[in-house]
C-alpha positions as CSV (number, residue, x, y, z in Angstrom):
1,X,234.8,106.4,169.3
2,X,231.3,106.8,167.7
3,X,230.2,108.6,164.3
4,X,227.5,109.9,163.0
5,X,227.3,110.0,159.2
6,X,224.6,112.7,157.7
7,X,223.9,112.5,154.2
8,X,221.8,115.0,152.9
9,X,220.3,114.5,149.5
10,X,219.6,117.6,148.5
11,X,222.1,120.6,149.4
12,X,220.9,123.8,150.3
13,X,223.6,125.9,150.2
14,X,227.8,126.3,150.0
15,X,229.2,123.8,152.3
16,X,232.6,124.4,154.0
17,X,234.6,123.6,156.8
18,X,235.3,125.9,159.7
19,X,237.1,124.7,162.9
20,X,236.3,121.4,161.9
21,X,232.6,121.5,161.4
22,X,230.7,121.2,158.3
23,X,228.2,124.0,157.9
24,X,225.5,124.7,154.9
25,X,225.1,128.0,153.9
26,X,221.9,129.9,153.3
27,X,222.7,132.7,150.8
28,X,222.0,134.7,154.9
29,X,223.7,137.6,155.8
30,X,227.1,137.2,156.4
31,X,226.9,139.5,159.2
32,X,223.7,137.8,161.0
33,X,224.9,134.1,161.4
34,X,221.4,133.2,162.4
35,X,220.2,129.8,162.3
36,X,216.5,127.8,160.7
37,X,215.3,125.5,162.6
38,X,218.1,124.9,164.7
39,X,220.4,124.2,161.9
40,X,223.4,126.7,161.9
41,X,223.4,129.1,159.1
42,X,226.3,130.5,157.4
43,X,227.5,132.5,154.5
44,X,230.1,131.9,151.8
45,X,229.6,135.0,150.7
46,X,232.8,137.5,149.9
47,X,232.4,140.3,152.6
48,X,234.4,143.3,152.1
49,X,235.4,144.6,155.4
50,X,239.5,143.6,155.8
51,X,239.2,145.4,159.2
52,X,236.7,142.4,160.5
53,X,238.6,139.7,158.9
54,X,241.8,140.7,160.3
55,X,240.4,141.0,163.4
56,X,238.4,137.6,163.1
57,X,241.7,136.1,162.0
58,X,243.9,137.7,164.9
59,X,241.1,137.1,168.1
60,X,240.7,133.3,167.0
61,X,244.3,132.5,166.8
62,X,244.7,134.2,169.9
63,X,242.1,131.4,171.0
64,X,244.0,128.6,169.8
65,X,241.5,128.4,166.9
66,X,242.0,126.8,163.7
67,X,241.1,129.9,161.1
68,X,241.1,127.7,157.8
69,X,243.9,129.1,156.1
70,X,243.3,132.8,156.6
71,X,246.2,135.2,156.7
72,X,247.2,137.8,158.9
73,X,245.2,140.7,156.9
74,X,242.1,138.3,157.3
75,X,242.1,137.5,153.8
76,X,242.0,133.7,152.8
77,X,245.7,132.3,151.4
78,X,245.9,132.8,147.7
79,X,243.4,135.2,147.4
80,X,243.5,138.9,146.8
81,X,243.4,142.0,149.1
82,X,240.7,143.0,147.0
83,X,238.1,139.7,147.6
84,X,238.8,138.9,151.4
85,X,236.6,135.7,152.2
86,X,234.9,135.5,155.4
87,X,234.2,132.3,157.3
88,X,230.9,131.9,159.4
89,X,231.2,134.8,161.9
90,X,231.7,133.8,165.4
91,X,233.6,137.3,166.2
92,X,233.4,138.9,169.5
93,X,231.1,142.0,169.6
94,X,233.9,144.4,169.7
95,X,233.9,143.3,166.0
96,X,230.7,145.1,165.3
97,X,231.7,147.9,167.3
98,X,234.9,148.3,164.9
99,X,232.6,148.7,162.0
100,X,231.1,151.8,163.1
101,X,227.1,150.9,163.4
102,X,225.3,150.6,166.2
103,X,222.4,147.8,165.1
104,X,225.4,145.4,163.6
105,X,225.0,142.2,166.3
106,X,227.7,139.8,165.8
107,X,226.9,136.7,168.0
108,X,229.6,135.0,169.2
109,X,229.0,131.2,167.7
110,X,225.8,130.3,166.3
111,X,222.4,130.8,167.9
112,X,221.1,126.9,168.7
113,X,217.7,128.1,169.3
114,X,214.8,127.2,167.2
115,X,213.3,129.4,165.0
116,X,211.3,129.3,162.0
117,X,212.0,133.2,160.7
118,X,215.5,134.8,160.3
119,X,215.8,138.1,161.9
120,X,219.0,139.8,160.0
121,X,220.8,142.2,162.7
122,X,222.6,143.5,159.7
123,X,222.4,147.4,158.4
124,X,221.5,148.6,155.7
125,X,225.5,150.1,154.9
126,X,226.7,146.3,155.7
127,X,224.0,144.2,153.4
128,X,225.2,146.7,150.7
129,X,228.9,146.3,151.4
130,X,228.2,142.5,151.4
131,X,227.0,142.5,148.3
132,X,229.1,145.6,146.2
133,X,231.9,144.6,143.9
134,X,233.3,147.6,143.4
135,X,234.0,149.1,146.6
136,X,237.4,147.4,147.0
137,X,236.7,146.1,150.1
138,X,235.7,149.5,152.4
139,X,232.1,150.0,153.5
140,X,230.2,152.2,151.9
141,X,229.1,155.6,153.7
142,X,225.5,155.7,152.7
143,X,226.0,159.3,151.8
144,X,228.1,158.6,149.2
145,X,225.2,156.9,147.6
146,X,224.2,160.3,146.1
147,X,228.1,161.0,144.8
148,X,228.6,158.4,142.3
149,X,231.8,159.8,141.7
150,X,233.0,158.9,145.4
151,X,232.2,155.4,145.0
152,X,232.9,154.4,141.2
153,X,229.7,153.6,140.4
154,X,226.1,155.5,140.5
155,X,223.0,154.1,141.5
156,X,222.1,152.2,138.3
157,X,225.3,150.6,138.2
158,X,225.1,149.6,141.8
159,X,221.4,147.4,141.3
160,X,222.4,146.3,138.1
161,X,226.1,144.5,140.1
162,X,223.6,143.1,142.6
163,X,221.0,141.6,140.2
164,X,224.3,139.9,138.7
165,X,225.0,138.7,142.0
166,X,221.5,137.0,142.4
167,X,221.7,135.7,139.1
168,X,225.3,134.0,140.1
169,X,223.3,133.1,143.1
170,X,221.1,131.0,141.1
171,X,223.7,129.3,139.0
172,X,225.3,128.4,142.1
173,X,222.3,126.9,143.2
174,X,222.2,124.9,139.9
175,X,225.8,123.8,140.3
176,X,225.3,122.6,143.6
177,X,222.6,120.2,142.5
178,X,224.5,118.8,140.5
179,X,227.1,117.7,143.4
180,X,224.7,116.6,145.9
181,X,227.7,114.2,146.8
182,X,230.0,116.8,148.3
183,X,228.8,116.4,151.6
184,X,229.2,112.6,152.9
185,X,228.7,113.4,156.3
186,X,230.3,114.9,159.4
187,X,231.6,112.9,162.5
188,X,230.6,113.8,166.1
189,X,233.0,113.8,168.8
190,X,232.0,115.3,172.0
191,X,229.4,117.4,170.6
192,X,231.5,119.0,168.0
193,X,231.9,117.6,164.8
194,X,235.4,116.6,163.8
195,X,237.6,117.7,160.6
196,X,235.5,116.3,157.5
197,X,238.5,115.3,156.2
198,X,238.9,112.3,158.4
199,X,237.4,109.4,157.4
200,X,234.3,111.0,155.6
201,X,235.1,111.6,152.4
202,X,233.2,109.6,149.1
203,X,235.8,107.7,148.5
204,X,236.1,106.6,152.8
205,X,233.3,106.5,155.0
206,X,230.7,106.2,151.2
207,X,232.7,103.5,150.2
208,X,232.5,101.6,153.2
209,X,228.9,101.6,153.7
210,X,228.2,100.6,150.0
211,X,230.6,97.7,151.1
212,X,227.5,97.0,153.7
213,X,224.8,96.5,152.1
214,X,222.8,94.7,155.2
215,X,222.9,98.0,156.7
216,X,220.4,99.7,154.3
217,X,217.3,99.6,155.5
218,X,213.9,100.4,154.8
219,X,212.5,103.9,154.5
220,X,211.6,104.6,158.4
221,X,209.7,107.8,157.8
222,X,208.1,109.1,154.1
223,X,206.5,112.3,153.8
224,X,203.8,113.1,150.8
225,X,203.1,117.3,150.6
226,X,201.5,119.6,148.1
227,X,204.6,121.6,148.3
228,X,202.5,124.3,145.8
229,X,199.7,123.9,143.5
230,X,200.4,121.6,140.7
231,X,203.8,119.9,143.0
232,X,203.7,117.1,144.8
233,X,206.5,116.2,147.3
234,X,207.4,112.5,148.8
235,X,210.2,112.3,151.3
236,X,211.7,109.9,152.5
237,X,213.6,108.9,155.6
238,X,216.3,106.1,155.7
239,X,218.7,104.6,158.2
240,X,221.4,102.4,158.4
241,X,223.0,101.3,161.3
242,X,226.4,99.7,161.9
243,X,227.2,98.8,165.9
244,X,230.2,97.5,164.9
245,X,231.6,100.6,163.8
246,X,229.7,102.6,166.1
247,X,228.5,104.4,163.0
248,X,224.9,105.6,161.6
249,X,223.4,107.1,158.6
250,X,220.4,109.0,157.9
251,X,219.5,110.0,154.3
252,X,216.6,112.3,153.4
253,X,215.5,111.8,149.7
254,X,212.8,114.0,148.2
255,X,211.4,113.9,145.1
256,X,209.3,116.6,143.5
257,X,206.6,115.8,140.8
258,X,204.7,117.7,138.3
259,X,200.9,116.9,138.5
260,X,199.8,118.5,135.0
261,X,197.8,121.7,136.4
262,X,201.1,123.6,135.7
263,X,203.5,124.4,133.0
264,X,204.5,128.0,134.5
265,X,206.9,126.0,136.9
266,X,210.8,125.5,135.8
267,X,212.9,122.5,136.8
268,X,215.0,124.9,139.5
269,X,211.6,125.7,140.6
270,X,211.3,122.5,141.3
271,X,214.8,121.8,143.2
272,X,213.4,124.8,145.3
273,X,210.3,123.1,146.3
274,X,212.1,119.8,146.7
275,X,214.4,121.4,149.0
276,X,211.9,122.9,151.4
277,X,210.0,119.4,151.6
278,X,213.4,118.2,152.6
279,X,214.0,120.2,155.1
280,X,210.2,120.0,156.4
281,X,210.7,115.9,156.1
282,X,214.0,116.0,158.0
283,X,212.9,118.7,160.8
284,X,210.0,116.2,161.6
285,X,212.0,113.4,161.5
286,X,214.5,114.9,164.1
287,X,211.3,115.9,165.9
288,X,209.9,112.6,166.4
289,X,213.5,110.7,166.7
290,X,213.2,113.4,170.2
291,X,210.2,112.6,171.1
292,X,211.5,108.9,171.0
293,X,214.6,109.5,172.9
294,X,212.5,110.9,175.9
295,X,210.6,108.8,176.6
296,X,213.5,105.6,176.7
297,X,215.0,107.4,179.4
298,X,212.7,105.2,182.0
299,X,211.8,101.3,181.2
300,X,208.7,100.5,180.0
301,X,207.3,99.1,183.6
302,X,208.8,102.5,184.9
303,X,206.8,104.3,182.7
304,X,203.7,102.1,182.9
305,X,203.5,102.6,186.8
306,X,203.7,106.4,186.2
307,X,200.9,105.8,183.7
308,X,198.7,104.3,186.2
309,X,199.3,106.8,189.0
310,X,198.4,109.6,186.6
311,X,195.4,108.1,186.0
312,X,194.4,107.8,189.3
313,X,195.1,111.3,190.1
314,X,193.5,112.5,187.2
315,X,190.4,110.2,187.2
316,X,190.5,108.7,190.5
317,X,187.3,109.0,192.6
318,X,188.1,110.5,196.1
319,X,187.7,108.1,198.9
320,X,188.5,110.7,201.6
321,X,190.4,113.8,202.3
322,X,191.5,115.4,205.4
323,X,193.0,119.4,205.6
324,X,196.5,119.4,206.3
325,X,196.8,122.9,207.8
326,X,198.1,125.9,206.4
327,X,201.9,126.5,205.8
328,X,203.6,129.8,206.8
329,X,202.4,132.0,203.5
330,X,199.0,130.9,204.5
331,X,198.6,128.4,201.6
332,X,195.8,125.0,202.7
333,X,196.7,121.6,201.3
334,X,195.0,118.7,201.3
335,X,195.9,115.1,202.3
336,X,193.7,113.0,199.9
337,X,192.9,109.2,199.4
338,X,192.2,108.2,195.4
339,X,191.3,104.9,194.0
340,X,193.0,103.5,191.0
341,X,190.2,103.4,188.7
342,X,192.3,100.4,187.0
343,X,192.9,98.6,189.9
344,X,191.1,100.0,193.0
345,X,194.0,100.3,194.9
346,X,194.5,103.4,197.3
347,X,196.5,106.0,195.7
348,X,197.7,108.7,198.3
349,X,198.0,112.3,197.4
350,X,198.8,116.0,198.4
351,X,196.1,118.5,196.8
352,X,197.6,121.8,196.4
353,X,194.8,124.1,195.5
354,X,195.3,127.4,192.6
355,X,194.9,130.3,195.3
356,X,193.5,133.6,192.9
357,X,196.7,136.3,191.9
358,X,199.2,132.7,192.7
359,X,200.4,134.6,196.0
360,X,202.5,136.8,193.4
361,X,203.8,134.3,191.8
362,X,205.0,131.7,194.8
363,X,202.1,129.7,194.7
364,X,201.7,129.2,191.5
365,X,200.5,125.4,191.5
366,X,200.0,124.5,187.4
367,X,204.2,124.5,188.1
368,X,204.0,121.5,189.7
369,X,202.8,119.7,186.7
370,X,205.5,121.6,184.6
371,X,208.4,120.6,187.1
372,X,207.1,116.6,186.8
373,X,206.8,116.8,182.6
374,X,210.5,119.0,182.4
375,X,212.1,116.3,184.7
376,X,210.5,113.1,182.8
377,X,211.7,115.2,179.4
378,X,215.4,115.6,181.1
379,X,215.6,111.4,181.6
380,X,215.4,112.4,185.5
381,X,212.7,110.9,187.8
382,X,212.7,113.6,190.9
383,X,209.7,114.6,191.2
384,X,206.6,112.7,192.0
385,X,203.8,112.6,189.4
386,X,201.7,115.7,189.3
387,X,198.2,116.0,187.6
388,X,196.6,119.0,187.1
389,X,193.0,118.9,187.9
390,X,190.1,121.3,186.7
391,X,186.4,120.8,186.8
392,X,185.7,120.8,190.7
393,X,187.1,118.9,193.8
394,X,185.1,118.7,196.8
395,X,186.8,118.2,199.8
396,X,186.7,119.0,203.0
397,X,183.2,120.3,202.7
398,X,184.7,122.9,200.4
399,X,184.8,123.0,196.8
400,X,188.0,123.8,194.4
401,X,187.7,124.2,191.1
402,X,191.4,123.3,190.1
403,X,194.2,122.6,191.5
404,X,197.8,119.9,191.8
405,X,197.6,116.7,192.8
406,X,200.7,115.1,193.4
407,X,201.9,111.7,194.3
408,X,202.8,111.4,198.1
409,X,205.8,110.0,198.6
410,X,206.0,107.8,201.3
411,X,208.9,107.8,204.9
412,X,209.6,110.3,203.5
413,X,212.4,112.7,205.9
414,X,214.5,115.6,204.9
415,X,217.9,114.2,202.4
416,X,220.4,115.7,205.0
417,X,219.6,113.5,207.6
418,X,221.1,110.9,205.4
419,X,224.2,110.0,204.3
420,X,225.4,109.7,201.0
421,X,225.4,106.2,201.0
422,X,221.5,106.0,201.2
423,X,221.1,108.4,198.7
424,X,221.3,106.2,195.9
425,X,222.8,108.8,193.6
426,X,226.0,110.5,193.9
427,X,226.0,114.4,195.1
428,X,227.7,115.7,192.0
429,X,224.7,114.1,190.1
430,X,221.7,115.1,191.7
431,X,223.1,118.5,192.8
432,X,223.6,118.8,189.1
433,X,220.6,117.8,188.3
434,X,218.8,119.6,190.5
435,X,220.3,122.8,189.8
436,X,219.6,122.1,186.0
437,X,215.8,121.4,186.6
438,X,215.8,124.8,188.8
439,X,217.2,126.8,186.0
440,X,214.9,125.8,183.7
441,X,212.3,126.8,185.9
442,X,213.6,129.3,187.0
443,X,212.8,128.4,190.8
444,X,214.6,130.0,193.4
445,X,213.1,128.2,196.1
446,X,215.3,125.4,196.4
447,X,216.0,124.8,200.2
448,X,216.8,121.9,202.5
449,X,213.0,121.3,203.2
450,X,212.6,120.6,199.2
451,X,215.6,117.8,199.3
452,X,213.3,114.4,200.5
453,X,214.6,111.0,201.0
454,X,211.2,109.1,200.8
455,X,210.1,105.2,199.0
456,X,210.2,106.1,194.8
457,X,207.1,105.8,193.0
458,X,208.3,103.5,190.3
459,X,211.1,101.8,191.6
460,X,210.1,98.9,193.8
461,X,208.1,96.2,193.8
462,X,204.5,94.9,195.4
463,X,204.4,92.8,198.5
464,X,201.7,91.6,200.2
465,X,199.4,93.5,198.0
466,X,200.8,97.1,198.8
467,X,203.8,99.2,197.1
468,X,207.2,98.5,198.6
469,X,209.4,101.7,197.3
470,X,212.9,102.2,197.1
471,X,214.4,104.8,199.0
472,X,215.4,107.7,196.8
473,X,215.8,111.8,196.5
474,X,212.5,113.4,196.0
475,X,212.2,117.0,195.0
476,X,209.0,118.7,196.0
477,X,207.7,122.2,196.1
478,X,207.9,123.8,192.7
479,X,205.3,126.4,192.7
480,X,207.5,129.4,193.1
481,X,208.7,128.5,189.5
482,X,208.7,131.3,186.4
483,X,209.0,133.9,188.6
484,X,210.1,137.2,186.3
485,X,211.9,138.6,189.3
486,X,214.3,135.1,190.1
487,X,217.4,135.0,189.6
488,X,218.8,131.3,189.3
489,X,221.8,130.6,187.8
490,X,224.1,127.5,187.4
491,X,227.3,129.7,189.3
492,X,225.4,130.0,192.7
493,X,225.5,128.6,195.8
494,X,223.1,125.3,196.6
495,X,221.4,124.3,199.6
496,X,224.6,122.0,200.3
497,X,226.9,124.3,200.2
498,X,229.0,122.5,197.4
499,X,229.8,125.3,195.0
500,X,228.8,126.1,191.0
501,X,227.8,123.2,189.1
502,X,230.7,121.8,187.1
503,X,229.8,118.6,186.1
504,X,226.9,116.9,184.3
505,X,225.2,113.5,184.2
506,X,225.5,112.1,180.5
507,X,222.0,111.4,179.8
508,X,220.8,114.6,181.3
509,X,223.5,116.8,178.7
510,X,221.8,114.6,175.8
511,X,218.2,114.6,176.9
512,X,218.6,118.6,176.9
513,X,219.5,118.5,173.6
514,X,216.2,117.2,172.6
515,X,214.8,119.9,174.6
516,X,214.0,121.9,171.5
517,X,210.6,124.4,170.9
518,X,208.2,121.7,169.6
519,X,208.8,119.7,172.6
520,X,208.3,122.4,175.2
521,X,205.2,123.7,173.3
522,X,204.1,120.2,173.2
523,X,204.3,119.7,176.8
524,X,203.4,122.8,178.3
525,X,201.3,125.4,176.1
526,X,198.8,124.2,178.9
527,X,200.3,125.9,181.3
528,X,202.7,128.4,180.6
529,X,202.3,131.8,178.2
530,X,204.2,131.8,174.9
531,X,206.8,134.3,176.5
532,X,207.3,132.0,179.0
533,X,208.3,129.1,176.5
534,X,210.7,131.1,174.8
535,X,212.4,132.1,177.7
536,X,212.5,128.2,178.9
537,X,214.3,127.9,175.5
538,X,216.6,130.4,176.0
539,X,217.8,129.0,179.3
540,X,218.2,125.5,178.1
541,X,220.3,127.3,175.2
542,X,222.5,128.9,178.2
543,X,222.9,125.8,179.7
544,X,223.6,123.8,176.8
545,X,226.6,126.2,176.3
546,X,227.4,126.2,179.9
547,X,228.4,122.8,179.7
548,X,229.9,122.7,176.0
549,X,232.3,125.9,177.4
550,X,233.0,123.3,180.4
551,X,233.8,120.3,178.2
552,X,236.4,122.6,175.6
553,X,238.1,123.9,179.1
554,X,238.7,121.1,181.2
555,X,237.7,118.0,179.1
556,X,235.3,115.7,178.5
557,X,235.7,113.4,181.3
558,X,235.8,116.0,184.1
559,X,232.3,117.1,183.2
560,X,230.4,114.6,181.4
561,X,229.7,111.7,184.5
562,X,228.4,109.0,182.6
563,X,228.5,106.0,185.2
């Protein structure tokens, strides 16, 4: 079984467990449970609502759910009915409902999306019953505001109670400085981390790795920012890496120094600042680790042959063209002859010019190139290599000024007309795969005639001076993608006929977890609006949870295929 060991230097907030996982706490609203930047957010905070801890307490056991010690009123064991504790919410939204306001959103487990602003859901009556301490635990009615007598405490007394409570705030913050070693690290297992407890204490999993020094490494990543005027930041990255245990580390160390411009700054000032550059320096880090991971889905010679074919299509000169008719929507194409400006060789190609309106959105032909990126990005290798082409293509006597060009693939015949055998794949992999790909781009045009059985771009060999591919599924035809008015959805039916998707290849459930908003906006900003990035996001959020639903109800092996 493998670990992962995180050791953050600097701690940004209460750390706790909950159902096993170790969370860090944002000082958010405890009613939001929004996440930064990916990272789920929680709150430690005392929230005075018995009626939504009771409940929490009651639904999760229901669930088979580990509360952490809460008892049946919802308060924690050994505390007061007067200072209920409430874990990070994951309650249903009949929860919200029970409190009695409308614009209270309890998600049900943390948003995964990435975000760099935290939109609190909460209302006014709840950020106030959050943070009163003299309530005994009921919500206040916002009328009672102007009856001090109702409450126990005017107005005055009210804001003076919560600037006592920002000022414990702070010295909590100081305290947790001081015990940057509270959090060793958290195991994964399945995508879920495991009870910290186990093998992750100090005095455990810290003292082992001290016991390694061969595993410490030099810093892989450092950071230098002007954090604020008169503050420099330098972060740095390390990791150490232990097969044998099937173990890793990665620490984040900033340090935060005074250049002499300033005196006005304090030294919790200063842990503030240090803190963001750590979070900025680890962000990145995860970032580029991504980035990395990507693109050692395919072998280098893989990946240099689609290098090569890109550049043809992209700067290739054309040696001749021919019009390959019109389909049934009315939509030309082109059948066009490109030499390899490396090595003059004869690259073959379908030119799939931009038509003006995109045919209302099914022939929409920069979709191409998105399909080829996304299924690279996913560790999958589909669809044959698209460029994009602007500036003018004459062909044909006729002259486009952009359009797709895309790798022709070869004996290439419909995949039904073959058995499984030649396929080269199993079905429950690339009908998963597929499916995936389709969701994310939103493409509902996924019939028979898109499912090709024709000689792979990159896998093969040369003989006798020409390309020799291997026989594998091609998908084609993409450019009904992003269509608002799809629907396309991992429970329906495929062109096969084999049900909802219910199982996932193993590098294809990782790769999508890389799949995060710096890599899509890397990728395709070209070519799809900023609306249409964030609803990519949000699908690839659906189908991360999809799967993770899957894996909790009918086990890890009978959805993750990892031959």
């Amino acid at each position: 079984m493998s670990a992962v060991l995180i050791q953050p230097r600097v701690v940004f907030g209460v750390s706790h467990s909950f159902r096993g996982e170790i969370c860090e706490g944002r000082g958010l609203c405890c009613v939001c449970a929004s996440s930064v930047n990916g990272i789920p957010a929680c709150s430690r905070y005392r929230y005075r609502s018995p009626k939504l801890s009771a409940e929490f307490g009651r639904s999760n056991r229901r669930r088979g759910f580990d509360v952490a010690g809460f008892g049946e009123n919802g308060n924690e064991q050994g505390h007061s009915e007067s200072q209920p504790r409430l874990p990070p919410l994951q309650a249903k939204h009949k929860v919200a409902k029970q409190l009695g306001s409308e614009e209270v959103q309890v998600k049900d487990g943390f948003e995964r999306s990435v975000s760099s602003v935290v939109n609190c859901h909460a209302s006014a009556e709840d950020v106030i019953c959050g943070a009163s301490s003299g309530n005994c635990g009921k919500p206040l009615d916002p009328a009672s505001l102007t009856r001090p007598e109702a409450c126990g405490a005017d107005i005055k007394s009210l804001i003076q109670t919560m600037q006592e409570l920002q000022e414990k705030n702070i010295q909590l913050q100081e305290q947790l400085q001081s015990a940057v070693k509270m959090l060793d690290g958290s195991q994964s297992h399945q995508g879920k981390p495991l009870d910290p407890q186990v093998d992750t204490s100090e005095g455990q999993a810290g003292e082992a790795w001290r016991g390694r020094p061969e595993q410490t490494e030099e810093p892989e990543t450092e950071y230098g920012t002007v954090q604020h005027p008169g503050v420099r930041c330098r972060s740095r990255t390390y990791v150490a890496r232990d097969p044998a245990r099937g173990a890793c580390r990665v620490s984040v160390e900033t340090t935060a120094l005074r250049d002499g411009r300033t005196d006005a700054l304090g030294m919790e000032d200063m842990v503030a600042l240090a803190s963001q550059a750590a979070l900025a320096a680890s962000a990145e880090f995860a970032r580029e680790r991504g980035r990395q991971q990507a693109a050692s889905s395919h072998s280098e010679a893989c990946m240099g042959r689609h290098r090569d074919i890109c550049a043809a299509l992209r700067e290739g000169a054309v040696l001749r063209a021919r019009w390959n008719g019109k389909n049934q929507f009315g939509h030309v194409s082109f059948v066009v002859h490109l030499e390899a400006p490396s090595s003059g060789r004869d690259i073959k190609a379908i030119f799939k010019p931009r038509v003006e309106g995109d045919a209302q959105g099914w022939h929409r032909t920069p979709i191409e190139a998105v399909a080829y990126k996304l299924n690279l990005l996913l560790g999958m290798d589909y669809v044959p290599p698209v460029v994009y082409r602007t500036g003018g293509l004459e062909l044909a006597g006729e002259t486009y000024e952009e359009g797709a060009l895309i790798y022709f693939s070869h004996n290439s015949t419909e995949l039904r007309e073959h058995c499984e055998q030649e396929w080269g794949v199993s079905r429950d992999v690339l009908l998963s795969d597929t499916r995936i790909l389709d969701v994310l781009l939103h493409n509902s045009d996924r019939h028979h005639g898109h499912f090709l059985l024709g000689e792979h771009w990159a896998v093969g060999d040369w003989r006798d001076g020409a390309w020799q591919g291997k026989l594998c599924p091609v998908l084609i035809d993409h450019a009904a993608g992003f269509r608002r008015e799809a629907s396309v959805t991992l429970m329906h039916e495929n062109a096969f006929q084999t049900g909802p998707v219910r199982c996932i290849r193993a590098r294809t459930y990782l790769r999508l977890r890389f799949l995060d908003a710096a890599a899509i906006a890397g990728s395709f900003s070209r070519f799809l609006s900023e609306r249409e990035m964030r609803d990519l996001l949000v699908r690839r959020n659906m189908i991360l949870r999809y799967f993770d639903d899957l894996v909790e109800q009918q086990g890890y092996r009978q959805t993750v295929i990892e031959a």
